[in-house]
DOGURO-408916 format. One record per residue (C-alpha): residue in one letter; chain; x, y, z. Coordinates in Angstrom, 3 decimals, padded with zeros to 6 digits, m for minus. Layout:
N
 aa ch       c1       c2       c3
  a  A        X        Y        Z
...
***
This chain:
420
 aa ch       c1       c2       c3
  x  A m000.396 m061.897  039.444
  x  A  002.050 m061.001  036.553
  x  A  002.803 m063.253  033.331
  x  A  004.002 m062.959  030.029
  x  A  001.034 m063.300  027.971
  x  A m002.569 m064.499  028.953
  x  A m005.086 m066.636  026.838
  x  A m008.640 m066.668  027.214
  x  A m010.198 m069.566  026.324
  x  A m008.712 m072.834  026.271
  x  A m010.679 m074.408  023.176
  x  A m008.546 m075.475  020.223
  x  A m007.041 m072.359  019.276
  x  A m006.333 m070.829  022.747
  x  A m004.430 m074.534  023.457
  x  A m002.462 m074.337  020.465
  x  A m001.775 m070.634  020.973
  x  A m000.691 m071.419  024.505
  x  A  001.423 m074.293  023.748
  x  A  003.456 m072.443  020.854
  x  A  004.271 m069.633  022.707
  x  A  004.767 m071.840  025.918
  x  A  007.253 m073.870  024.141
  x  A  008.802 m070.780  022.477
  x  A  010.120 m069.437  025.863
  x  A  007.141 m067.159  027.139
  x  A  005.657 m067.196  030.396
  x  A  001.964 m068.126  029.430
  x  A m001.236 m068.402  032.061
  x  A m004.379 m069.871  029.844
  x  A m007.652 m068.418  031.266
  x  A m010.098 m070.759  031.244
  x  A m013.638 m070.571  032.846
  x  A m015.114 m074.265  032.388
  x  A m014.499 m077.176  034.473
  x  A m012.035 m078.861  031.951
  x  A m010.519 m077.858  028.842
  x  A m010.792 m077.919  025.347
  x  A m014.924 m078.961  026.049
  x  A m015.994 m077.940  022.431
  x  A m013.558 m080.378  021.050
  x  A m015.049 m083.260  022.554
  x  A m018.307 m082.806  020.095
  x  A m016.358 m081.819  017.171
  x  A m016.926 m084.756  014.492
  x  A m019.633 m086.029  016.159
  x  A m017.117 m087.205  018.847
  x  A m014.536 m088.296  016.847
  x  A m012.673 m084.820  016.158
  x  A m012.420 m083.954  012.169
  x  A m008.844 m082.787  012.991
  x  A m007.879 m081.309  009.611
  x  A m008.282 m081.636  005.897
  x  A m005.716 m083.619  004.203
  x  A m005.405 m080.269  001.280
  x  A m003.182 m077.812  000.012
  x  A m003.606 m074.600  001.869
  x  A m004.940 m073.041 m001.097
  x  A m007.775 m075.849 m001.521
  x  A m008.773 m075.137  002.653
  x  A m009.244 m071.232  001.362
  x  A m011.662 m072.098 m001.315
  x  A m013.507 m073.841  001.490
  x  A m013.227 m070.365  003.609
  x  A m016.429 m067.833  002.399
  x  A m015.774 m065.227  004.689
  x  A m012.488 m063.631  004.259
  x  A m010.275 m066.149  003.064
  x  A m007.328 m063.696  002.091
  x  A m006.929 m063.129  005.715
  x  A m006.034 m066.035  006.521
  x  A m003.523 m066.764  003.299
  x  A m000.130 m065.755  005.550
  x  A m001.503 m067.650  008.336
  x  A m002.299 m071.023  006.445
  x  A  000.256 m070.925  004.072
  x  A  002.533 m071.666  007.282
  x  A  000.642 m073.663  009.042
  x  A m001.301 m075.555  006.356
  x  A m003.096 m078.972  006.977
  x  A  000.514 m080.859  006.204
  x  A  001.788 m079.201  009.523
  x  A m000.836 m079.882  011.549
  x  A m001.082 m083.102  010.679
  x  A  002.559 m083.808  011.453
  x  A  002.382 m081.572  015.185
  x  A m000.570 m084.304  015.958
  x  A  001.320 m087.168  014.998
  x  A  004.552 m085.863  016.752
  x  A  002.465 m085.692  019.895
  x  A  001.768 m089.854  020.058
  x  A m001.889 m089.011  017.987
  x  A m001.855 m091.507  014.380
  x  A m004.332 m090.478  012.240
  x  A m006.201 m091.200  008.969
  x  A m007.468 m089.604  005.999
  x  A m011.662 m090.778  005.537
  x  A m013.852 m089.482  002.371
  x  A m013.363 m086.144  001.215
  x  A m009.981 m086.042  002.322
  x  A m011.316 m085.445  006.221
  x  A m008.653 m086.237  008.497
  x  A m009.589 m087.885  012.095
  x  A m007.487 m089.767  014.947
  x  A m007.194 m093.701  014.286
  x  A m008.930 m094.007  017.798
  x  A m011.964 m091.973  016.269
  x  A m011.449 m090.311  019.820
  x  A m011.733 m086.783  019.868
  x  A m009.974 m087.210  023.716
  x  A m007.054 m087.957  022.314
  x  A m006.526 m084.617  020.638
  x  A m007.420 m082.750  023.434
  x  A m005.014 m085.198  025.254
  x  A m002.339 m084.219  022.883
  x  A m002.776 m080.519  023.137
  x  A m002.640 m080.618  026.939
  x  A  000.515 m082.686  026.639
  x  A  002.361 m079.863  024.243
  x  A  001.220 m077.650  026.775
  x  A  002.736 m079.002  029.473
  x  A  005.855 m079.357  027.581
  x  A  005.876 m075.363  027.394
  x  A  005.012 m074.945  031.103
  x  A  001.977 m073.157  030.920
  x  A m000.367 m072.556  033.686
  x  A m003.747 m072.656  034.076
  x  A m006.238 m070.525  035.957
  x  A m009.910 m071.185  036.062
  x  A m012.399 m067.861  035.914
  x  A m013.705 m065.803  033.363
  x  A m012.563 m062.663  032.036
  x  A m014.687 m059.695  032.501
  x  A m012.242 m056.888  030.529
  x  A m009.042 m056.036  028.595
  x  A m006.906 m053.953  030.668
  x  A m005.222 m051.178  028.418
  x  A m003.354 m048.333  029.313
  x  A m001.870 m045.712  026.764
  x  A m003.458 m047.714  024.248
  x  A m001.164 m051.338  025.053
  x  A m002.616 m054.128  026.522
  x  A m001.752 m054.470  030.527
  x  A m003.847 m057.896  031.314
  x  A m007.301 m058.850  032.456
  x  A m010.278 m058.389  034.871
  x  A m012.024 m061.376  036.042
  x  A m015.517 m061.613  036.655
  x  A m014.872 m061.860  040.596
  x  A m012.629 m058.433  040.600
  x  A m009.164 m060.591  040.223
  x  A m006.525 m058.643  038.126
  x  A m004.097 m060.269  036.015
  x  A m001.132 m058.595  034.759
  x  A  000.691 m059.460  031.338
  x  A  001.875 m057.012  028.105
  x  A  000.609 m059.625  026.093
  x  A m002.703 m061.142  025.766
  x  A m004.925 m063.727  023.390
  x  A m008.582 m063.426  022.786
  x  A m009.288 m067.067  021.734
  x  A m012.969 m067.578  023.278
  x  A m014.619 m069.159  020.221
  x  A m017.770 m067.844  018.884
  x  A m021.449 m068.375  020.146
  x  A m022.123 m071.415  019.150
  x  A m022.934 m074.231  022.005
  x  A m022.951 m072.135  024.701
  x  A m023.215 m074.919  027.147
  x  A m019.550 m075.587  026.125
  x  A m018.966 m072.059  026.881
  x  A m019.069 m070.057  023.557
  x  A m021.127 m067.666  024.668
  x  A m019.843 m064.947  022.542
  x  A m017.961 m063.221  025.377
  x  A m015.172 m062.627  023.322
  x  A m017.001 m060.283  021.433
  x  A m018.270 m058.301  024.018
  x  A m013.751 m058.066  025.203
  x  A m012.861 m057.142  022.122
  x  A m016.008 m054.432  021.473
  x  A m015.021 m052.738  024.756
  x  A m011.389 m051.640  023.790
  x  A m012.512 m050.431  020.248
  x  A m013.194 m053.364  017.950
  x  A m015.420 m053.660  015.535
  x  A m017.858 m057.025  015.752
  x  A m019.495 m058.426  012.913
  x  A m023.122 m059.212  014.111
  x  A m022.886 m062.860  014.767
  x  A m024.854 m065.765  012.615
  x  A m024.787 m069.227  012.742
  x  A m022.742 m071.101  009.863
  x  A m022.898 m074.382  009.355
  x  A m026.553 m074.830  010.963
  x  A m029.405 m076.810  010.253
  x  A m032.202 m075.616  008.376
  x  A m036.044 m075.579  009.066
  x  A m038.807 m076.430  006.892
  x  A m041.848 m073.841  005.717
  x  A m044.138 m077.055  006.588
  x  A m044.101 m080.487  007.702
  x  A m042.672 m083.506  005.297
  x  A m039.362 m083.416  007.414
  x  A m041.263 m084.141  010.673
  x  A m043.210 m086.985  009.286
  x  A m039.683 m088.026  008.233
  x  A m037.973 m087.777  011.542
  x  A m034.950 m089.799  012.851
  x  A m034.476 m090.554  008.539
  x  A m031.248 m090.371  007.745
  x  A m029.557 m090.976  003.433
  x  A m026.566 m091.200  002.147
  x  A m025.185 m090.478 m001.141
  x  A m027.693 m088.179 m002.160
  x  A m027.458 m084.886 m004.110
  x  A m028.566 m082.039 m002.824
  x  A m029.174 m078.722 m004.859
  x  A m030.124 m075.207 m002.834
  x  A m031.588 m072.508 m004.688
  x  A m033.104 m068.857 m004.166
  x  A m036.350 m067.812 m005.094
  x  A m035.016 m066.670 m008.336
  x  A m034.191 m070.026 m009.149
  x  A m030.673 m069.222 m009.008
  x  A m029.067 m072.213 m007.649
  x  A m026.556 m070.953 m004.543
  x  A m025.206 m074.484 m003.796
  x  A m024.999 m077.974 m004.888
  x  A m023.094 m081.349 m002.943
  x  A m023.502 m084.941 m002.483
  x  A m023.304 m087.085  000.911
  x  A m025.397 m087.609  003.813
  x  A m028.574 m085.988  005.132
  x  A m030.670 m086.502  008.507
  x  A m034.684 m085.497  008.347
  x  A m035.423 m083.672  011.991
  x  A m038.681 m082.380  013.762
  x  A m037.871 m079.315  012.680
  x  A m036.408 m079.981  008.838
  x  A m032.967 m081.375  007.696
  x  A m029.368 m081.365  008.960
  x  A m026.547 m083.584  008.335
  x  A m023.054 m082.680  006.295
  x  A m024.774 m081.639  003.147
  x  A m027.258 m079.433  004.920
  x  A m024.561 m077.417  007.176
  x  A m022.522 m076.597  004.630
  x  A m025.624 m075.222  002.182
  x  A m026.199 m073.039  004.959
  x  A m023.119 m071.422  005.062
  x  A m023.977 m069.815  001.325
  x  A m027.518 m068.938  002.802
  x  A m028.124 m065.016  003.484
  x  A m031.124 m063.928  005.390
  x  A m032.600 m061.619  002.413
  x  A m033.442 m064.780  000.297
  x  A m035.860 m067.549  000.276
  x  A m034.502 m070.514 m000.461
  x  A m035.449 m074.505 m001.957
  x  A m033.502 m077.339 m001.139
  x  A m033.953 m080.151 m003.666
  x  A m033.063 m083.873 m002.826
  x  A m032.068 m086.286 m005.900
  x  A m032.579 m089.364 m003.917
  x  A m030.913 m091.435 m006.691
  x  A m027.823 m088.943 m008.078
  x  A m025.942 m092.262 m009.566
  x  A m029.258 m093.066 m012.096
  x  A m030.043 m090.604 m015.086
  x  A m034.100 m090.100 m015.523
  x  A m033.905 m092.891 m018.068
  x  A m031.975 m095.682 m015.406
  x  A m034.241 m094.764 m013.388
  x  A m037.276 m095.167 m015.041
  x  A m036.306 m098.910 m016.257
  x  A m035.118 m099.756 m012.420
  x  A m038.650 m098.384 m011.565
  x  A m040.401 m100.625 m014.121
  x  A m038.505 m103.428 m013.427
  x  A m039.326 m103.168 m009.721
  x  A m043.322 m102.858 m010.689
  x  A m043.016 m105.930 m013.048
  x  A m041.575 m107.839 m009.614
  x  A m044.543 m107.068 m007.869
  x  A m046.986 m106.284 m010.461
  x  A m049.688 m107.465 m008.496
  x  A m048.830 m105.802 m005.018
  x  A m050.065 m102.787 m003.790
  x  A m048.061 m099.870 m004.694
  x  A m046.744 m099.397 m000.925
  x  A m045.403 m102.716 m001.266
  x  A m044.119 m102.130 m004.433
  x  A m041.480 m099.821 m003.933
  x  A m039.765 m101.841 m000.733
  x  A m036.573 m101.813 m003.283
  x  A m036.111 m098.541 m003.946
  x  A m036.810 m096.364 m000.910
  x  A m036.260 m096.739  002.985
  x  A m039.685 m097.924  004.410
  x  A m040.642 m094.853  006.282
  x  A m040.396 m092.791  002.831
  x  A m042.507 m095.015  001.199
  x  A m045.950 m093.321  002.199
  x  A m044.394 m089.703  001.788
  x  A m043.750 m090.392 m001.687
  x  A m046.778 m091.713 m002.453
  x  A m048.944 m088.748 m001.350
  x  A m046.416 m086.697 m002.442
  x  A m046.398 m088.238 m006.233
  x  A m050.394 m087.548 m005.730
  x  A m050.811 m091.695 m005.894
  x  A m052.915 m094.499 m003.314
  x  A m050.937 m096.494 m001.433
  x  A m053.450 m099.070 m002.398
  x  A m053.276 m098.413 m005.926
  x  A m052.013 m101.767 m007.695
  x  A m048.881 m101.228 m009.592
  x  A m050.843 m102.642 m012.807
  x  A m052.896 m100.097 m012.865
  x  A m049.823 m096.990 m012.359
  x  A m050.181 m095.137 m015.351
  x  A m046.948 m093.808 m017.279
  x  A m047.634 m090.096 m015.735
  x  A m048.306 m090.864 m012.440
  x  A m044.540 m093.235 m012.676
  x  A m042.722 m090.238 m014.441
  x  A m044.170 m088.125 m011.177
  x  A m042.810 m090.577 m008.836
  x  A m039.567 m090.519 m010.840
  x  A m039.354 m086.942 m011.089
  x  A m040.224 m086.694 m007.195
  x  A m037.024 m088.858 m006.713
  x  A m034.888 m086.661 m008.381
  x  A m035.713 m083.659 m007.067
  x  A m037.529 m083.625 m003.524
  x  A m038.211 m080.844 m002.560
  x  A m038.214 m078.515  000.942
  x  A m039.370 m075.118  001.348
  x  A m036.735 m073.644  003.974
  x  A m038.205 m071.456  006.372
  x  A m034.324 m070.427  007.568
  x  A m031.800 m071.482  009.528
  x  A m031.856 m072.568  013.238
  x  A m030.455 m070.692  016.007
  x  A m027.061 m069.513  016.411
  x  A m026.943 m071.330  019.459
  x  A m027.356 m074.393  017.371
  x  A m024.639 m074.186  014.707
  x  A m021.602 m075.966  014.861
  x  A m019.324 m072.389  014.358
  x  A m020.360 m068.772  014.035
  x  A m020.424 m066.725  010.928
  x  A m019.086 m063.122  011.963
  x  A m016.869 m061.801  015.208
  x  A m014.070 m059.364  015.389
  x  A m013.420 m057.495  011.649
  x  A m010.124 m058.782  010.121
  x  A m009.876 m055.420  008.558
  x  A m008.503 m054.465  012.271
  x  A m005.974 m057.705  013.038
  x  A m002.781 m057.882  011.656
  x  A m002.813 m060.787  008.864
  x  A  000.885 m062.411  010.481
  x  A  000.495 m062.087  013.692
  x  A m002.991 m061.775  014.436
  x  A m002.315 m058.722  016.607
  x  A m005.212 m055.850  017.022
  x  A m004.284 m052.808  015.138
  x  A m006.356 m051.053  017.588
  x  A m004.857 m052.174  020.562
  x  A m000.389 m052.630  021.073
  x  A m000.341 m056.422  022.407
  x  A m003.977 m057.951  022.261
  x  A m004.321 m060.899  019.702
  x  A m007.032 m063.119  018.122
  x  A m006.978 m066.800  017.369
  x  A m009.649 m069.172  016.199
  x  A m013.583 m068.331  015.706
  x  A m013.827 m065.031  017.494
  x  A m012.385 m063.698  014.448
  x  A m015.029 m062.876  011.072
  x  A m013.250 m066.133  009.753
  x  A m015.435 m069.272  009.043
  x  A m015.281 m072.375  006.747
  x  A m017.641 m075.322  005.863
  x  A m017.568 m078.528  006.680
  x  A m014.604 m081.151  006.601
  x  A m012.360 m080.039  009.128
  x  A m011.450 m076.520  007.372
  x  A m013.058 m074.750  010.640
  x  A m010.306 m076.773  013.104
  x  A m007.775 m075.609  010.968
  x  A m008.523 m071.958  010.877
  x  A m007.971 m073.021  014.870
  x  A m004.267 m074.702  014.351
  x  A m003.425 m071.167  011.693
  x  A m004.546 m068.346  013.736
  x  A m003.475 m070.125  017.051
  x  A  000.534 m070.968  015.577
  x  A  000.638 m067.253  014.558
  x  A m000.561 m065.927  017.818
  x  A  001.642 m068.117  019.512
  x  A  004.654 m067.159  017.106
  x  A  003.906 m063.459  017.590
  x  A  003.374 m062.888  021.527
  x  A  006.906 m065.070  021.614
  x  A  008.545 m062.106  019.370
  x  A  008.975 m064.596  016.272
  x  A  008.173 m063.993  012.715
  x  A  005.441 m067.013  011.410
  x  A  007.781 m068.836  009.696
  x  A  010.727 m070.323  011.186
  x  A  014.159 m069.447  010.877
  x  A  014.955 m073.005  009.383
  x  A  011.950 m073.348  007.495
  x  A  013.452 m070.325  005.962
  x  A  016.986 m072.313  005.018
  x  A  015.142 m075.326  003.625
  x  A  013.111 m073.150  001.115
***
């Protein structure tokens, strides 16, 4: 079987890769070896799909720690603004939530998938279902792909876009690494970003199923340096914390530090607001227990951790709280703290830290500059961001300069050109 160009892996970036160069005239077959496409999407934004962030270009960089200046050609193109208008061309209205996170009205990540398929279709690409077992090169160009079951697939032009390994059971299984490695590539070893975090004991656990918002959260290394500081939500697990705050602290986490994670529980009260709402809350119940005394200011299951932790009785009567034992209490609440043990498993973060080195992919058109003809879009490529829908957009960059180059065209169009 002979086509123009063939993508593997039809996850965000392989569908947008396929659907520009579709729609730009080439013959495209997207390689795909799950059941339906674009399965990793369907999580993304805990369902809902966290498209895009509503930014400058140059604001979604400073949200990309690994090799941002890669990606400065790529995004300057295709920034958020474009995407955002390609999604609403294609039927999808969105809207712009906190921190300038952009989802679909429906809050249905379907309906982007929906939309890709759609601009796919539009561009008459095909798609085959298997997995690809090797890169086909000969005289150091690209000449198409082996499948697992022996099938050979012919094309001069062809798109690595398998994602990282990250939920494997939506098929990032890192085989994209293992393509790329075998013709010459160099891989980054793989680590999750964007994963949460265990605990060197066992307050989470007691905490489990607990979930804040608008808390602070500061992370720092055992030199007291701190490495990361944000404010939002936070979930308490079996195993330690998670939530938005937590995977993006892990992306500035490296394995040859120890780290603390400190919770201010109350970030919009200074130590002295704080200590009055706390006193007025004991005069209330001056004659309770101290377990029912603090009903007000924490959720219920917290109650008993703080206690113990503070070094109080939950039977102790709030006449009888000393000021020490309140300013421990109060300085408990503004800084909680977890001893991380590290970060989860790979397989357990929502992208991958790592992949193919950009120092061997052409910045414009994403092209190996190992191999004449093979491309990279989306995670597989050392490229990762934190939280907010930065990560999806690497996706939309990578995958509109793929698609741009395999159809012969520069990244920016002719008549973006004129308006400029």
């Amino acid at each position: 079987m002979r086509t123009d160009c063939i993508i593997i892996g039809g996850g965000a970036a392989g569908l947008f890769a396929a659907g520009v160069a579709g729609n730009s005239g080439v013959k495209v077959l997207l390689l795909e070896k799950n059941e339906k496409l674009g399965k990793k999407l369907y999580i993304t934004g805990k369902g809902r799909c966290n498209v895009t962030n509503n930014s400058p270009y140059h604001e979604v960089l400073k949200n990309v720690p690994r090799n941002p200046r890669f990606l400065s050609a790529c995004m300057s193109v295709f920034p958020p603004k474009k995407a955002m208008t390609f999604f609403e061309s294609q039927g999808v209205a969105l809207k712009v939530e906190r921190g300038e996170r952009v989802f679909p009205v429906s809050d249905h990540a379907s309906d982007i998938t929906a939309a890709l398929q759609r601009y796919c279709k539009a561009g008459g690409v095909e798609y085959y279902r298997g997995e690809a077992d090797e890169i086909l090169v000969e005289d150091g160009a690209v000449k198409g792909v082996r499948l697992t079951d022996g099938t050979e697939l012919y094309a001069d032009r062809v798109v690595i876009a398998t994602g990282g390994c990250s939920y494997p059971a939506t098929g990032s299984n890192g085989s994209g690494y293992r393509l790329a490695a075998a013709v010459g590539h160099t891989i980054v070893p793989p680590v999750g970003s964007l994963v949460p975090l265990e605990e060197d004991g066992d307050w989470c656990s007691r905490l489990q199923g607990l979930s804040l918002r608008n808390v602070a959260i500061r992370l720092k290394d055992e030199r007291g340096k701190r490495v990361y500081s944000d404010f939002g939500e936070l979930l308490f697990t079996h195993f330690g914390v998670s939530g938005p705050t937590v995977l993006s602290a892990s992306a500035h986490m490296k394995a040859e530090h120890q780290y603390l994670l400190t919770i201010d529980l109350k970030p919009a009260l200074d130590e002295g607001q704080l200590d009055a709402r706390i006193l007025r809350d004991f005069q209330k119940y001056i004659n309770k227990n101290l377990a029912n005394a603090l009903v007000d200011l924490y959720p219920r299951s917290l109650i008993p951790v703080m206690i113990e932790r503070a070094g109080l009785s939950p039977e102790q009567k709030v006449n009888s709280v000393t000021k020490a034992q309140r300013h421990r209490l109060m300085d408990l609440t503004k800084g909680f703290p977890i001893t991380i043990l590290g970060k989860r498993p790979v397989e357990e973060a929502i992208v991958t830290s790592g992949g193919v080195s950009v120092k061997q992919i052409e910045t414009r058109t994403m092209e190996s500059r190992i191999v004449e003809g093979l491309h990279f879009a989306g995670e597989v490529i050392d490229v990762d961001a934190y939280t907010g829908g930065f990560n999806l957009q690497i996706a939309w960059a990578t995958g509109w300069a793929a698609g741009r180059a395999v159809a012969g065209l520069p990244l920016k169009d002719e008549a973006e050109e004129e308006e400029e």
